[in-house]
N, C-alpha and C positions, 0 to 999 in steps of 0.2 A: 504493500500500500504506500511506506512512504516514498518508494523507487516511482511512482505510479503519480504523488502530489507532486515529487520536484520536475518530473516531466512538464505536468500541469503547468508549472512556472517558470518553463523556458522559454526564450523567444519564440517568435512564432512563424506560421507560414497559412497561406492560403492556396487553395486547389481549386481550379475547375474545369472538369475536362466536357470537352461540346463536341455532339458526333451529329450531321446535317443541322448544324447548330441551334440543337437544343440539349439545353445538360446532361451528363449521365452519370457523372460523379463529382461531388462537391467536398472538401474535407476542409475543416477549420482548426487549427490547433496552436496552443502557447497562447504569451501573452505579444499584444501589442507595444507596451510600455509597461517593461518589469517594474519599476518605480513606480507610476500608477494605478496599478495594476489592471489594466486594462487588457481584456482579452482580445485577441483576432475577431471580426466579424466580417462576412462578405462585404462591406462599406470599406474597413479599413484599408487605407491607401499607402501602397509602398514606395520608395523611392526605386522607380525601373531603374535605373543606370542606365547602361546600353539601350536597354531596350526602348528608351527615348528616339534611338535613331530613327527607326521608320516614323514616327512624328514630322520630325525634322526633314524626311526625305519628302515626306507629303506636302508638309509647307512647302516647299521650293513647285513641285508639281502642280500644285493650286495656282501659283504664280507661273508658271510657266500656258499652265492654260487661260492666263484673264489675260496674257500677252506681256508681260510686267518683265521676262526675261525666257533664256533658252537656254536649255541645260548644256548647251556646246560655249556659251558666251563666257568669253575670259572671265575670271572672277574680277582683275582691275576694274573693268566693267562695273562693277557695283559696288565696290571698296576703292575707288580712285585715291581717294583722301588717302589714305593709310595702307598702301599696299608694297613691299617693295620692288625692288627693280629685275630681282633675283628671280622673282615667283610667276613675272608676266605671263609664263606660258601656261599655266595651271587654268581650266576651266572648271566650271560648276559640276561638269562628267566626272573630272579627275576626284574632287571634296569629295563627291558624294560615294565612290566607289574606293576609294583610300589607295587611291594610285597615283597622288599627287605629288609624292614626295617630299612631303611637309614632316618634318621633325614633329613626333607625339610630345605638346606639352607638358603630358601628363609623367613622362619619362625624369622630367626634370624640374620639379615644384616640391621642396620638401616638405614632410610634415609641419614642420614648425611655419612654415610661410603665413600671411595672412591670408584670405580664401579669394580665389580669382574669380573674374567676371571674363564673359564672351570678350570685354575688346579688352581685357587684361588677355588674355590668348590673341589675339589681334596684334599688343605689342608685341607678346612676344615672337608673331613672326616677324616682326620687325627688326626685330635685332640679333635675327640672324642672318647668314651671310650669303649660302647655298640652302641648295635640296639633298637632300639624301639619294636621289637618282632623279631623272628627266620625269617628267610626267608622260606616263603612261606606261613606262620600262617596268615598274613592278606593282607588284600588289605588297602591300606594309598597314596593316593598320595603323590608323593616326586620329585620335577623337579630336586633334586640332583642327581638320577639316571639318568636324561635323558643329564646332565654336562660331567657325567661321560661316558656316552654312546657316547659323541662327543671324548674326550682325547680316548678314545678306538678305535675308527674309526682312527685316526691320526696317534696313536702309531702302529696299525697294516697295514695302507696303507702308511705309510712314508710321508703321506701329510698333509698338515693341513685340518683342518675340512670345511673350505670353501672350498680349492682347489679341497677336493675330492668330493663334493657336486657340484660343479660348471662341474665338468669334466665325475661324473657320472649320473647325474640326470638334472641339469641348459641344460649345452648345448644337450645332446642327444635329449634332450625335445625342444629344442627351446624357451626355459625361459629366453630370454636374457636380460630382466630386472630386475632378481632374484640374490638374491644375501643374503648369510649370513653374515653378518655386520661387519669388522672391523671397525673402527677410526682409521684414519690415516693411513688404507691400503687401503679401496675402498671408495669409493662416490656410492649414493644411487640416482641412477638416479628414475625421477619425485617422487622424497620421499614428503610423507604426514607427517606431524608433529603432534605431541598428543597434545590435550589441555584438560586443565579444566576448571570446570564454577566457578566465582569468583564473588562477589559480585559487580564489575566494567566491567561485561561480560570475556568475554572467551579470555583464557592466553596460550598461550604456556606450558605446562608440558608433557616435551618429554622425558629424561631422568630421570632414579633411577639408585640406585646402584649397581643394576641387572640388568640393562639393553646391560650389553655386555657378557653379558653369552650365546653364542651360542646355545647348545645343546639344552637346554629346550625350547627358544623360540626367537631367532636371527636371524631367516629370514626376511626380506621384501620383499613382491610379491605383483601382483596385481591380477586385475579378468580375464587378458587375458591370463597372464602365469599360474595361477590354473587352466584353463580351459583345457589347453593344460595336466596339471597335471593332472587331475580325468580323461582325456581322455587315456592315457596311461596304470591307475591304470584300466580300462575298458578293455582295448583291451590288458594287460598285456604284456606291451611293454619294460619295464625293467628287469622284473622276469618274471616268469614261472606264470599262475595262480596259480597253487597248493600252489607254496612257498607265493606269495599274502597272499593266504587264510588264509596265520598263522595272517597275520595283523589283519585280523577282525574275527578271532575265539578266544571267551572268555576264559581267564585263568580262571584257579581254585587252589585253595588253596590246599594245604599239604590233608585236610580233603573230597576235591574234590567240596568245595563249588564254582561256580562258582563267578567272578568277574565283568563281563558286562564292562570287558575291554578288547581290544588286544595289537596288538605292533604299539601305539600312537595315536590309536583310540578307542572312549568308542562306546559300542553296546548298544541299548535299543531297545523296542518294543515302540511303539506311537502311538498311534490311529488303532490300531490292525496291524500295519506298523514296519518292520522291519527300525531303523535310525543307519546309521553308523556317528561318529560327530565326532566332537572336536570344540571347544572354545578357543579362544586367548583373556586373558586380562592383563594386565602392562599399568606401568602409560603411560594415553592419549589415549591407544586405547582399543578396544574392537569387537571382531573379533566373526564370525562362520562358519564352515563349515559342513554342511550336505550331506548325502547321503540319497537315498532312495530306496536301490536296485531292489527292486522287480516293482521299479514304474518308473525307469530309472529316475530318477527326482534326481538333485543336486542345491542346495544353497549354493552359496558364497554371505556372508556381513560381507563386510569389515571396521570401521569405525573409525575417531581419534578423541575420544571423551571419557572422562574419566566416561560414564553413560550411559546407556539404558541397553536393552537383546538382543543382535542379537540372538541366538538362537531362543529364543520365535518367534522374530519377522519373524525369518526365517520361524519357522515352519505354522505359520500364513500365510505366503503369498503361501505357498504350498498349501493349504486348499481353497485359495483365488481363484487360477490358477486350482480350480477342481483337484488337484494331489492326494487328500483322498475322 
């Protein structure tokens, strides 16, 4: 029994897996806020990490269908102010596919730093000097392009990167508990908090110094407003599908080597299964989202825990539920 309470009060995670999307298995468990004591509920909202990206790839898409820009158009293009001389050749293709050869800011920001913002990632490609190779030569993940990809959506829709998130994508959808994160402009209603395991059990570790960088991975959602999300990406209720499909069709490189990524989603085959993915990890959480198209089969887990594999775990309970 007591092995049984302190589970009870460990951080938490949320499940929901949707097969021709409608639920088939929901699991809620731990706490949201050990200190609060506040339990997981399908309301409560995580911080995606990563999994922010396809967000961010949809904003630029949105934009590219009101006419406002084209996914080929240099980035200078839209960052004129503050872009360097170094980086000219790098297009909105390259950000969004992480072929641009932009140094990962996130490589080089130590804990102790104060916490950066999208054009604090701005400066700092500024002060660097090269690329790490040509744009298009390879594939590198880099969350600097997806920083950059947020100050792009801003400077070209006159709004900031929440509002126009919130006004193109939150409400249309009905994600009313979504929301891309200021400090000290919004509150994160039922927010889950990150922790990690410490030698005296499990502590609060919610913030780094990256953790207000939008673009790359500054949404908090939960499993009922994703649900509504991969519902839409379904029945292609924002975009057009054609224009979708560029999201999940794999870039290729200069040489046409393919990259088994799209615009903020990685492609892979799995057990002879096409998986459309992404993964969220920053300190305290650790997130996945799966698709499984040909099987109509999706996995959202979500969790605030500085440890496990949701992915793994996700693709396991797919197998579990007879979905391979």
């Amino acid at each position: 029994m007591l092995c049984f309470l302190l589970a009870m009060l460990d951080p938490g995670s949320a499940l929901l897996i949707l097969r021709d999307g409608k639920p088939v298995q929901t699991k809620l468990e731990g706490m949201a806020d050990i200190d609060s004591g506040r339990r997981v509920t399908p309301k409560t909202n995580f911080r995606l990490a990563s999994v922010t990206k396809q967000f961010t790839a949809t904003a630029i898409l949105l934009l590219a269908k009101d006419g406002k820009l084209a996914i080929d158009d240099p980035v200078s293009k839209h960052v004129p102010w503050f872009w360097p001389a170094y980086a000219n050749g790098i297009t909105i293709r390259h950000l969004l596919t992480h072929t641009s050869g932009l140094r990962d800011y996130d490589d080089n920001v130590p804990d102790t730093a104060p916490q950066l913002t999208d054009a604090d990632v701005q400066a700092f490609v500024v002060k660097q000097t090269s690329l790490l190779f040509a744009p298009g030569e390879k594939y590198r993940y880099s969350n600097t392009g997806y920083a950059i990809l947020a100050r792009i959506v801003a400077h070209t829709s006159k709004q900031s990167f929440p509002a126009f998130l919130k006004a193109r994508i939150f409400k249309p959808l009905g994600m009313k508990n979504t929301v891309a994160h200021v400090a000290g402009a919004d509150t994160v209603p039922h927010r889950a908090y990150g922790h990690a395991r410490t030698e005296s059990g499990w502590k609060r570790n919610d913030q780094s110094a990256t953790s207000a960088v939008l673009g790359d991975g500054g949404i908090y959602s939960n499993v009922i407003d994703l649900a509504k999300w991969i519902r839409a990406l379904d029945r292609c209720t924002l975009l057009d599908c054609e224009t979708l499909k560029q999201s999940w069709t794999t870039a290729k490189l200069n040489d046409g080597t393919p990259t088994n990524y799209g615009f903020g989603w990685r492609l892979e085959t799995r057990d002879g299964q096409r998986v459309i993915s992404h993964t969220g990890e920053t300190r305290g959480f650790r997130n996945a989202l799966l698709r499984y198209p040909d099987k109509k089969i999706v996995v959202i887990l979500l969790t605030n825990r500085n440890e496990g594999t949701p992915a793994a775990e996700a693709a396991r309970l797919v197998k579990e539920i007879g979905g391979l």
